[in-house]
C-alpha atoms as a printed R data frame, in Angstrom:
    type eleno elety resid chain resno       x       y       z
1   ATOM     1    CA   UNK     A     1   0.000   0.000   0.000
2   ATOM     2    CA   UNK     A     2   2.812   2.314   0.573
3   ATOM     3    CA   UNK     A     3   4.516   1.320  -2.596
4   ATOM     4    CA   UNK     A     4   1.632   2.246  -4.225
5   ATOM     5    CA   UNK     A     5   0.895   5.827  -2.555
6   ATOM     6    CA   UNK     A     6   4.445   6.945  -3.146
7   ATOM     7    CA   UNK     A     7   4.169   5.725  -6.416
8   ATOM     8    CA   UNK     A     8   1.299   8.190  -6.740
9   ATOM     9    CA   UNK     A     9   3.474  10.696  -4.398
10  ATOM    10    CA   UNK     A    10   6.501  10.203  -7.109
11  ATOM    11    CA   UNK     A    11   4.188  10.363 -10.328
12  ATOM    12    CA   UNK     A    12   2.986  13.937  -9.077
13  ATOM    13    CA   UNK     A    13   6.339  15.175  -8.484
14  ATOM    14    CA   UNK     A    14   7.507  13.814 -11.672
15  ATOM    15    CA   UNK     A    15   4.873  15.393 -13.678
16  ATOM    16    CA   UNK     A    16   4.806  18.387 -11.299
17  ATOM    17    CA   UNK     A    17   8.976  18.803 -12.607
18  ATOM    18    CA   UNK     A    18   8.299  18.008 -16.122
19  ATOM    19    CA   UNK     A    19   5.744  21.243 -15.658
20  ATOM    20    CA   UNK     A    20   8.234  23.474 -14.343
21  ATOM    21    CA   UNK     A    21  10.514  22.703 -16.656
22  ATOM    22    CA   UNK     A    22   8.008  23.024 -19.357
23  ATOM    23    CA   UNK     A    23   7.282  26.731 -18.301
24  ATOM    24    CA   UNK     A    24  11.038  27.421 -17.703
25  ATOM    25    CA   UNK     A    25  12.425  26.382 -20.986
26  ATOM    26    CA   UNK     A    26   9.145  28.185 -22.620
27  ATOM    27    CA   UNK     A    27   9.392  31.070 -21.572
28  ATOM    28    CA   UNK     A    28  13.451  31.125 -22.532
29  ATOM    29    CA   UNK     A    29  12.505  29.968 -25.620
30  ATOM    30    CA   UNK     A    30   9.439  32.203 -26.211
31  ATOM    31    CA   UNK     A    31  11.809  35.480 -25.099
32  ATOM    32    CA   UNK     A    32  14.082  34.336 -27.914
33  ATOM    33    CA   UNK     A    33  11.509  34.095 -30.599
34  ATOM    34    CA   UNK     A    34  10.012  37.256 -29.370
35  ATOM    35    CA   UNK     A    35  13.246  39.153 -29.910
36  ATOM    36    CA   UNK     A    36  13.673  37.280 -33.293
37  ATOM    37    CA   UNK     A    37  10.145  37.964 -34.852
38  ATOM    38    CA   UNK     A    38  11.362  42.369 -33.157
39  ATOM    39    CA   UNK     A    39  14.554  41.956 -34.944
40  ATOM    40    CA   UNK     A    40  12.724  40.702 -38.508
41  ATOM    41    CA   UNK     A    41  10.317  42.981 -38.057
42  ATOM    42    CA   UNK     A    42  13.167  46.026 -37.778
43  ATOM    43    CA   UNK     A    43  14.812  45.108 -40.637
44  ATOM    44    CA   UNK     A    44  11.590  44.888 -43.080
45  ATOM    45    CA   UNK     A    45  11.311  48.597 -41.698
46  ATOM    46    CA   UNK     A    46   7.792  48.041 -39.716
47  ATOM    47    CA   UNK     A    47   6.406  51.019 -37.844
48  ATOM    48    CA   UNK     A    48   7.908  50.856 -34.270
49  ATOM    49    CA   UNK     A    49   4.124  51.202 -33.251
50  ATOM    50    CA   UNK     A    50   3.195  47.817 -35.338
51  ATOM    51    CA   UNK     A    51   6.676  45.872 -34.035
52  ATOM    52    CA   UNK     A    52   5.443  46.530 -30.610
53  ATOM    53    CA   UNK     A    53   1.619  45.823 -31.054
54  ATOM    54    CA   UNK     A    54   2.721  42.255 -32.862
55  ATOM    55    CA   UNK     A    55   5.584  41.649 -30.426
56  ATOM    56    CA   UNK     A    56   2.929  41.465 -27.507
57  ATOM    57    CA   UNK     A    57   0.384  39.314 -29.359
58  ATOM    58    CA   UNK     A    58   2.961  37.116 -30.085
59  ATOM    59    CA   UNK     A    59   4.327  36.722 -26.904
60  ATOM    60    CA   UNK     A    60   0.691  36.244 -25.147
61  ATOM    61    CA   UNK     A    61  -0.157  33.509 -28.040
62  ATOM    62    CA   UNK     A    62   3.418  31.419 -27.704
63  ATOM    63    CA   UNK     A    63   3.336  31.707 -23.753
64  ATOM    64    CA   UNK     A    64  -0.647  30.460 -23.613
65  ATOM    65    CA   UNK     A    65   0.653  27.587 -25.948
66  ATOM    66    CA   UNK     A    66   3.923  26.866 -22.683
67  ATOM    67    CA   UNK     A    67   1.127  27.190 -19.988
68  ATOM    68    CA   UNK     A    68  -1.343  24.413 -21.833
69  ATOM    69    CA   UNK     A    69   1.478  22.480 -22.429
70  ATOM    70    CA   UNK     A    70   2.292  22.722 -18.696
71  ATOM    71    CA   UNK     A    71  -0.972  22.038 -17.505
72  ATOM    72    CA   UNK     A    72  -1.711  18.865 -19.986
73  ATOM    73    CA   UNK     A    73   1.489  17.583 -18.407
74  ATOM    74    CA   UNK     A    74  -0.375  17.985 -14.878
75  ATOM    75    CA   UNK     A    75  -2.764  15.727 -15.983
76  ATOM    76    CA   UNK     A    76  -5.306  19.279 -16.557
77  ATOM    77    CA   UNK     A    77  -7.928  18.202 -19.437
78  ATOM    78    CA   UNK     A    78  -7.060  20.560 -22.246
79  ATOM    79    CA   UNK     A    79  -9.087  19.899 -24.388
80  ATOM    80    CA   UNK     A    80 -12.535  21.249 -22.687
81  ATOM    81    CA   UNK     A    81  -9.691  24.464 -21.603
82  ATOM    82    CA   UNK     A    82  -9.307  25.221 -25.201
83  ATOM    83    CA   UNK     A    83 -12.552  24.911 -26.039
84  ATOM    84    CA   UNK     A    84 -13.602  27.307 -23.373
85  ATOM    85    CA   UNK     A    85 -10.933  29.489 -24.666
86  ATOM    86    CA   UNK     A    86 -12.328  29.683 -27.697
87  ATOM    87    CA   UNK     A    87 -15.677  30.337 -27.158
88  ATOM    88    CA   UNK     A    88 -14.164  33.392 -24.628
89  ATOM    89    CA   UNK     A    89 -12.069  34.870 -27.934
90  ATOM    90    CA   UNK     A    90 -15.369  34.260 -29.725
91  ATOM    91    CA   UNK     A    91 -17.640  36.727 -27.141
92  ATOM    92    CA   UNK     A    92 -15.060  39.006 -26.812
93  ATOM    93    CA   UNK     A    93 -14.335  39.399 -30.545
94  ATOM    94    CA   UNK     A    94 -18.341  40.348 -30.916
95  ATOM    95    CA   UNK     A    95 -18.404  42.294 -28.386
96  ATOM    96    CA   UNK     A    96 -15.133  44.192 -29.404
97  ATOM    97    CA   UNK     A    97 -16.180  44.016 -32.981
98  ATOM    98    CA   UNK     A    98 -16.030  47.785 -33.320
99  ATOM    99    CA   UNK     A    99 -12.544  48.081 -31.358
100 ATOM   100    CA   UNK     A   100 -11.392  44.604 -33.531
101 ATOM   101    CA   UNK     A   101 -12.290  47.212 -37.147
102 ATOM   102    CA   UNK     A   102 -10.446  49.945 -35.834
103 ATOM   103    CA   UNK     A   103  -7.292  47.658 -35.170
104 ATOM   104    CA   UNK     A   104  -7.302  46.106 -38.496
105 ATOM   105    CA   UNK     A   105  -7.610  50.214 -40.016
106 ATOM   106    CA   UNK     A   106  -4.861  50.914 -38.320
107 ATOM   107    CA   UNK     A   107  -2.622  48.139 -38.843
108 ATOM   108    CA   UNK     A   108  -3.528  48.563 -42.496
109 ATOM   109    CA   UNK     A   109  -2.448  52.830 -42.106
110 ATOM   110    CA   UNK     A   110   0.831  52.190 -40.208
111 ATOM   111    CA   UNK     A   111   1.633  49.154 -43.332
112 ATOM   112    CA   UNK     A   112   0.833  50.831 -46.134
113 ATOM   113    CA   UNK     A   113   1.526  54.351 -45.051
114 ATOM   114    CA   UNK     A   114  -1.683  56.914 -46.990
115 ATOM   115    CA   UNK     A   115   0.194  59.048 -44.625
116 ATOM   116    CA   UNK     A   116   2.684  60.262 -41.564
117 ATOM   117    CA   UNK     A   117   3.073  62.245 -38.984
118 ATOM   118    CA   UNK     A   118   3.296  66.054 -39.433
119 ATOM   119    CA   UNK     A   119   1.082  65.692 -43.019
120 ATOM   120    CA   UNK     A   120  -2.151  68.147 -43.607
121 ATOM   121    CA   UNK     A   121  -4.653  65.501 -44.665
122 ATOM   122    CA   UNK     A   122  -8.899  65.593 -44.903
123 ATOM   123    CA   UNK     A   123  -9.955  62.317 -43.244
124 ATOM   124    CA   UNK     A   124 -13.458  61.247 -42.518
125 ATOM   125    CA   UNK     A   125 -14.315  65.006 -43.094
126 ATOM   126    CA   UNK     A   126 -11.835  66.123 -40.756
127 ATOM   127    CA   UNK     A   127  -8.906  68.620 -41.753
128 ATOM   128    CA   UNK     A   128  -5.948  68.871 -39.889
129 ATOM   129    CA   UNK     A   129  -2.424  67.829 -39.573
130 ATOM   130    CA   UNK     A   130  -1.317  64.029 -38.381
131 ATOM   131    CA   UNK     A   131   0.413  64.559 -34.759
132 ATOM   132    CA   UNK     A   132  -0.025  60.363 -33.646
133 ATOM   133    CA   UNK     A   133  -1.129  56.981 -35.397
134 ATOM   134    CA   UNK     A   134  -2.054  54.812 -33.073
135 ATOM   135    CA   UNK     A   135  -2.886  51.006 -33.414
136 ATOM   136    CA   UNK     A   136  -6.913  52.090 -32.609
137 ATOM   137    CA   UNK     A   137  -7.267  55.975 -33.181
138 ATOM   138    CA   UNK     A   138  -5.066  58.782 -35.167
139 ATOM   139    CA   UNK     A   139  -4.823  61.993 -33.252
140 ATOM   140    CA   UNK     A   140  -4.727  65.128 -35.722
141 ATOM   141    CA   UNK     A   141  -4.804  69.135 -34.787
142 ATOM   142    CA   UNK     A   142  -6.787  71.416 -36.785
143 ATOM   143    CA   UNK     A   143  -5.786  74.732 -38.388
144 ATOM   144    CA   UNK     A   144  -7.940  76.405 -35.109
145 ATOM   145    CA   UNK     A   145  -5.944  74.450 -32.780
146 ATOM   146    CA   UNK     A   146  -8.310  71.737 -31.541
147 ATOM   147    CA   UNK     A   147  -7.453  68.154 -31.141
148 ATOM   148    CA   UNK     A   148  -9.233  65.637 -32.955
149 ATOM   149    CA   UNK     A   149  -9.010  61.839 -32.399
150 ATOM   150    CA   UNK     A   150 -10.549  59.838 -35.325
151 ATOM   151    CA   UNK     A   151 -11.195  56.399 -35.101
152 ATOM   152    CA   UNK     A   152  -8.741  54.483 -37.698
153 ATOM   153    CA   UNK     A   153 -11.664  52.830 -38.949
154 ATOM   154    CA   UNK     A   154 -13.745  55.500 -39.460
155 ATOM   155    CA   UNK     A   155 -10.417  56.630 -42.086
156 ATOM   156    CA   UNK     A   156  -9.933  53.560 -43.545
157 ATOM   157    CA   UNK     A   157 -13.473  53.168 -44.959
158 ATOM   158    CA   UNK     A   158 -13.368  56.390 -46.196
159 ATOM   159    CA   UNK     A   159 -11.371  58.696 -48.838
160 ATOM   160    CA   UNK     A   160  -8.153  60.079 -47.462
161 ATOM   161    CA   UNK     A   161  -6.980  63.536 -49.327
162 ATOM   162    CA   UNK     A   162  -3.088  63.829 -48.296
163 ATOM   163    CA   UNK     A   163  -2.332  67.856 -49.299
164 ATOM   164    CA   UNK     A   164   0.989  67.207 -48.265
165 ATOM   165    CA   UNK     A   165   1.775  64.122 -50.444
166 ATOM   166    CA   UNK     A   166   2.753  66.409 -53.102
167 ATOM   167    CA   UNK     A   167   6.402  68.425 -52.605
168 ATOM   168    CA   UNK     A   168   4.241  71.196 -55.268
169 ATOM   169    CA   UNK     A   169   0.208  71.864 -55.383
170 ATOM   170    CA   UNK     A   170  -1.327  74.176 -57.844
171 ATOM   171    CA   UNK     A   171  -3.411  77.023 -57.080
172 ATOM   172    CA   UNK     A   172  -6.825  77.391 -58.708
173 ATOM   173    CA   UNK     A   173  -8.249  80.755 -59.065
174 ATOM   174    CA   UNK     A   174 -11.519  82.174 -61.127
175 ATOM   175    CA   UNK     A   175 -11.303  85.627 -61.522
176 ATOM   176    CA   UNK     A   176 -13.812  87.881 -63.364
177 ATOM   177    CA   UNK     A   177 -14.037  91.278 -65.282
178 ATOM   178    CA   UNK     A   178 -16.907  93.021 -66.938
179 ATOM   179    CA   UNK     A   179 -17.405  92.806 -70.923
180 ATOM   180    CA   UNK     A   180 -16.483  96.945 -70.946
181 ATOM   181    CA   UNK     A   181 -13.393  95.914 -69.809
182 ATOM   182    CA   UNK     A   182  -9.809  96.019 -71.502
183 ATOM   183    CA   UNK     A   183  -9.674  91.995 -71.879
184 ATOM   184    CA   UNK     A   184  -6.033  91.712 -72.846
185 ATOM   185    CA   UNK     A   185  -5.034  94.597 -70.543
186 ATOM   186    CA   UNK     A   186  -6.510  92.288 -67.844
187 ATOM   187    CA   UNK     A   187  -4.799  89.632 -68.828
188 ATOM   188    CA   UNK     A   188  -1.533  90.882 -69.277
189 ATOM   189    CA   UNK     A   189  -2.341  92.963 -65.286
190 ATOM   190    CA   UNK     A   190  -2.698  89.489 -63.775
191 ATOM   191    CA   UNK     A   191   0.124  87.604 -65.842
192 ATOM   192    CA   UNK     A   192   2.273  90.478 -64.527
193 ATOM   193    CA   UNK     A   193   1.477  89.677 -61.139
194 ATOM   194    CA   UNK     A   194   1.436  86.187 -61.254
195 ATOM   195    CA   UNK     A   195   4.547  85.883 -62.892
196 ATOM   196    CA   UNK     A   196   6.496  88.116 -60.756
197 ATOM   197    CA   UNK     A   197   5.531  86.937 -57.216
198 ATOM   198    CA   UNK     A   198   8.227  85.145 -55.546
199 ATOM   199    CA   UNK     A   199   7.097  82.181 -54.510
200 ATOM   200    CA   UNK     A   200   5.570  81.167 -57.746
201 ATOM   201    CA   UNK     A   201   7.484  78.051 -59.703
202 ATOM   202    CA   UNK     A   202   8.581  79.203 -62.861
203 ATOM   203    CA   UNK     A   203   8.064  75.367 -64.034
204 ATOM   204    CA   UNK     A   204   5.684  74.162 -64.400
205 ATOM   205    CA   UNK     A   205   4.546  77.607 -65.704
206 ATOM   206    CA   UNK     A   206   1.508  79.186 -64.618
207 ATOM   207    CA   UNK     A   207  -1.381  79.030 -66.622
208 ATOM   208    CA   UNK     A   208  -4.023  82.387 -67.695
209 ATOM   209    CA   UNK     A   209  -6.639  82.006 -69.828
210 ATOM   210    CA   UNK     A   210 -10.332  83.013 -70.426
211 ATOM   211    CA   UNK     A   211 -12.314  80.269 -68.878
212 ATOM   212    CA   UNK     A   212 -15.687  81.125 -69.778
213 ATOM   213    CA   UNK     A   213 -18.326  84.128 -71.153
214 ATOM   214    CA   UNK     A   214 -20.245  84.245 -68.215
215 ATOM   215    CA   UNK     A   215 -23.718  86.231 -68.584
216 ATOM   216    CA   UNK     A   216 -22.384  89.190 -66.777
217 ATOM   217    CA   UNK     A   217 -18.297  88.946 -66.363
218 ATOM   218    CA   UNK     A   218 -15.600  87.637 -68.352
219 ATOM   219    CA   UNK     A   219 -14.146  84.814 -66.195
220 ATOM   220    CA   UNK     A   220 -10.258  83.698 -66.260
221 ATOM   221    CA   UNK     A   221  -8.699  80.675 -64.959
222 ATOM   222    CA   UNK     A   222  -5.571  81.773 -62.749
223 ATOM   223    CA   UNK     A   223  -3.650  78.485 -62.213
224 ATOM   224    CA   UNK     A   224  -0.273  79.318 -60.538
225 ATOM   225    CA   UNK     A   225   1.996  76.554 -58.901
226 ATOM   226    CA   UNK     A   226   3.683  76.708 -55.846
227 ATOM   227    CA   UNK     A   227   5.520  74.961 -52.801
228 ATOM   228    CA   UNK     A   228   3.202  72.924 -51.142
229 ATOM   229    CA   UNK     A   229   3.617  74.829 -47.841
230 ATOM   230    CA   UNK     A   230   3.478  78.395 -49.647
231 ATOM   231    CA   UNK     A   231  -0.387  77.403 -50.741
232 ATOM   232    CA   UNK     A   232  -1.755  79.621 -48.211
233 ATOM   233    CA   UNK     A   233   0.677  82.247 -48.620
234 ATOM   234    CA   UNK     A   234   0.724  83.095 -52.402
235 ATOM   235    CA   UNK     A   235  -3.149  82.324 -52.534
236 ATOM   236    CA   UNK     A   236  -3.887  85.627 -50.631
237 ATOM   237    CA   UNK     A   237  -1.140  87.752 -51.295
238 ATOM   238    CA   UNK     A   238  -2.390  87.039 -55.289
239 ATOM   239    CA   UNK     A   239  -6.004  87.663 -54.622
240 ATOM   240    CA   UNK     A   240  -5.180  91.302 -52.808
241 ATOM   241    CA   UNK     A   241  -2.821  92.174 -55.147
242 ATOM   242    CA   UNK     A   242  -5.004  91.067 -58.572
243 ATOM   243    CA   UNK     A   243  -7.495  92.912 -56.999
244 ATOM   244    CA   UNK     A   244  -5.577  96.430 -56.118
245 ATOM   245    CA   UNK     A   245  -4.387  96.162 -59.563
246 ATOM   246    CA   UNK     A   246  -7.990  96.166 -61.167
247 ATOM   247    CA   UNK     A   247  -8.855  98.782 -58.999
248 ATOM   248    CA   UNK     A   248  -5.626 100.952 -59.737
249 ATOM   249    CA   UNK     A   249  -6.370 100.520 -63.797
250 ATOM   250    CA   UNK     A   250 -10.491 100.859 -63.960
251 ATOM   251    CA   UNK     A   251 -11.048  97.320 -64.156
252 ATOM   252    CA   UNK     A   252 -14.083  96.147 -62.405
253 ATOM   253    CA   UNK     A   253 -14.848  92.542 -60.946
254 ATOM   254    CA   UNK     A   254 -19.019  91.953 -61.991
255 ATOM   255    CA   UNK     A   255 -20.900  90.993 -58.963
256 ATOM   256    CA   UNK     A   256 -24.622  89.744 -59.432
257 ATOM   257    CA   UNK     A   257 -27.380  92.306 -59.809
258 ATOM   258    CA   UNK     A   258 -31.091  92.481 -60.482
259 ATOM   259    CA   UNK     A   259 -32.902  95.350 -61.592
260 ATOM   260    CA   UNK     A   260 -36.766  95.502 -60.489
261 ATOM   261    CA   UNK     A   261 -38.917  97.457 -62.701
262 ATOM   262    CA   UNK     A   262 -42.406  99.259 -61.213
263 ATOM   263    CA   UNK     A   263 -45.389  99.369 -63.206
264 ATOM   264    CA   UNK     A   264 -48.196 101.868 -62.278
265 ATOM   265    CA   UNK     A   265 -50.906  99.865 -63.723
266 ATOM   266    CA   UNK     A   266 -53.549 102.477 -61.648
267 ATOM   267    CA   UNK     A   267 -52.091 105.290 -63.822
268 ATOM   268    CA   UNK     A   268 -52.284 102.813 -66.671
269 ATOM   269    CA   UNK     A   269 -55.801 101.715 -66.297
270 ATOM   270    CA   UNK     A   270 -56.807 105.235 -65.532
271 ATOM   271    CA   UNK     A   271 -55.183 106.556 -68.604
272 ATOM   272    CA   UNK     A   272 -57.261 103.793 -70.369
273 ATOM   273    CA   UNK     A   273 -60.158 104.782 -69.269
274 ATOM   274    CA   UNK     A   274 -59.956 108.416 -70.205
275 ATOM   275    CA   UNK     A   275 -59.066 107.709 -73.711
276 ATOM   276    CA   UNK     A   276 -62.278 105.279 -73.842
277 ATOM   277    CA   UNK     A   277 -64.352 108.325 -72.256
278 ATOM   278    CA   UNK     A   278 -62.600 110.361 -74.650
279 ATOM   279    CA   UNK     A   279 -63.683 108.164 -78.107
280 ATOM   280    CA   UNK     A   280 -67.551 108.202 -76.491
């Protein structure tokens, strides 16, 4: 009987070493694959955000795999564990469905890169510039100075305009004169101006021409192009100056009008009646 019990006794210990030794040599060997899969990961040039992120998961998943090895060595039935387990991912992943989107978005972002940090981009009909891409949200600042956090899914499903993908934009201006006007003096005012300014690229080469006969102005496309971070800039300081210039050489800019006629139709109807009386 006491052969038997410490049979037992020695079985447990056995399996309760084997365990140990299980979770020590796991865990050495799951630290090593961790820093292996960071190390891969570096050299494919992965966001530091995304080595991080996948670092983790991959640590949790290889050390759940040591512990169920452990425990199945125990004599622990893993089978109805994993099951369990998976039916817990399952609830979790419905219930986090929303969070789970947002993840992918942003995994997808920080891969393939629509854009980075310190870029003025529209996203999910919010302007501003990128200040942090996270794996679940992207943090931008708007030209007012408010902070905006966007869900990454919310960008992802969406179209994202990056102005700052460009090192040049072009400018697109409509300006107008009236049909009294002096149409090539006009033209050669704002070509002057254009031309001349500074900050505008001399190639590609602007572009002034008569976009349209409008049913009360002349209109002209003014298409200058500029340094991406001079948009702002050159925009107004062309708009004042086109429109000192115009004012400086009699040109005038048409705005809409409407001219309202009055009819008497009491003196009308009264003169009508007089001429009837008149005939009789």
């Amino acid at each position: 009987m006491e052969t038997g019990t410490g049979s037992v006794i020695g079985d447990i210990l056995l399996n309760i070493f084997f365990a140990a030794v299980i979770v020590i040599v796991g865990r050495t060997l799951v630290s090593w694959l961790v820093k292996l899969s960071r190390k891969v990961m570096v050299r494919a040039n992965m966001d530091p955000i995304l080595i991080n992120f996948c670092s983790s998961i991959i640590s949790v998943l290889l050390l759940l795999f040591v512990l169920i090895a452990a425990l199945d060595r125990l004599g622990v039935n893993t089978t109805s564990m994993i099951a369990v387990l998976g039916a817990a991912g399952l609830a979790v992943g419905l219930a986090l469905k929303d969070s789970l989107q947002n993840f992918a978005a942003g995994v997808m972002l920080i891969l393939y890169r629509p854009f980075k940090i310190g870029n003025f981009v529209e996203v999910s009909g919010v302007l501003g510039i990128v200040e942090q891409i996270t794996i679940f949200n992207t943090v931008m600042r708007t030209p007012d100075n408010r902070e905006i956090i966007v869900p990454n899914g919310k960008i992802y499903s969406n179209t994202i305009t990056n102005f700052s993908a460009r090192d040049t934009r072009r400018i697109d201006m409509v300006f107008g004169i009236g049909y009294d006007d002096d149409l090539l003096k006009a033209k050669q005012i704002m070509t002057d101006i254009v031309t001349g300014h500074k900050l505008v690229l001399k190639d590609p080469a602007p572009i002034i021409r008569i976009a349209d006969l409008g049913d009360s102005s002349i209109t002209f496309n003014v298409w200058p192009w500029v340094n991406s971070s001079d948009l702002a800039t050159v925009r107004a300081d062309l708009i004042e100056t086109i429109k000192l210039a115009f004012d400086a050489n009699g040109i005038s800019i048409p705005y809409p009008q409407m001219d309202i006629h009055f009819n008497n139709v009491d003196a009308a109807n009264e003169s009508s009646r007089d001429e009837k009386n008149q005939a009789g």
